[in-house]
LODRENKE-342008 format. One line per 2 residues: number of its first residue (from 0); their letters; for each residue x, y, z of C-alpha. Coordinates in steps of 0.5 Angstrom, whole numbers, plus 500, padded with zeros to 3 digits. Each point is the difference from the previous one (the first is absolute). Example, Ala and Ser with C-alpha at 12.3 -4.5 7.8 and 13.67 -1.06 7.14 Angstrom:
2
0	as	525/491/516 ~ 502/507/498
***
This chain:
87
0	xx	403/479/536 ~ 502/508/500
2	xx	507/498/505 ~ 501/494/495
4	xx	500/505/494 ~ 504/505/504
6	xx	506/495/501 ~ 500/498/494
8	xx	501/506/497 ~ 505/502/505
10	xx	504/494/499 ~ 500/502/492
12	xx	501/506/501 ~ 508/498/505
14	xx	501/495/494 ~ 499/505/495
16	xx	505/504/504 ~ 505/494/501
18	xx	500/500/493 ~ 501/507/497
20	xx	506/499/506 ~ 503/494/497
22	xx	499/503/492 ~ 504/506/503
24	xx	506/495/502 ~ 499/496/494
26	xx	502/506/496 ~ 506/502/505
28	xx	503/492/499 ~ 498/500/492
30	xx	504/507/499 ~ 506/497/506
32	xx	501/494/495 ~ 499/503/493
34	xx	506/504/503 ~ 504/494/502
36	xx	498/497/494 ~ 504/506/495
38	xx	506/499/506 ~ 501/494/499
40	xx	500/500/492 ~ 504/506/500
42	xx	504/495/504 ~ 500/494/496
44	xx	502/504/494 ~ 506/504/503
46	xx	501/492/503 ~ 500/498/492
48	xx	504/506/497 ~ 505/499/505
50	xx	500/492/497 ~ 501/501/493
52	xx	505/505/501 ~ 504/495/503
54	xx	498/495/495 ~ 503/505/494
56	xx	507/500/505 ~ 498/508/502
58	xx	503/501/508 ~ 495/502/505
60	xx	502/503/506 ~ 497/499/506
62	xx	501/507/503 ~ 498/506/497
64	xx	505/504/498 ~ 499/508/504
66	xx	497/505/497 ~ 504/505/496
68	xx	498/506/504 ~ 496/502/506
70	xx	492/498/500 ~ 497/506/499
72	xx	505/503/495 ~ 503/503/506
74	xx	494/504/504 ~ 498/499/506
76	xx	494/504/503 ~ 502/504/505
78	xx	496/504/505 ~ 499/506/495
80	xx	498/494/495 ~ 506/498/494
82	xx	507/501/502 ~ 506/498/495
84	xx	505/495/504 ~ 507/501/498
86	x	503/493/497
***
């Protein structure tokens, strides 16, 4: 009886183990879809702006227009840290 209860605990012991592992996995693709999820509403509400604009007659380009001034207000990091670049 001894080798039938020390089996059966080591088959209790990898299933408890393949199921933390499973729970740790859950957890990664609950908090990947929860990010896709935000994406895809963040999507869905540019998608249904972009539709009432047109609707109200508003022209909406579909290339942005270039930025003002050079990103970073025109500082680039240099060797010796911020260096100012000349426009």
């Amino acid at each position: 009886m001894g080798s039938l209860t020390g089996e059966l605990a080591a088959r209790q012991s990898a299933v408890r183990a393949r199921v933390e592992e499973l729970e740790g996995e859950v957890a990664v693709f609950t908090s990947l879809l929860e990010a896709e999820r935000e994406r895809l509403e963040r999507l869905t509400v540019t998608q249904e702006t972009l539709e009432e604009l047109a609707a109200d007659g508003v022209r909406v380009d579909e290339t942005p227009q270039p930025q003002a001034g050079p990103v970073g207000g025109g500082r680039v990091a240099g060797g010796l840290g911020m260096e100012e670049v000349p426009s």
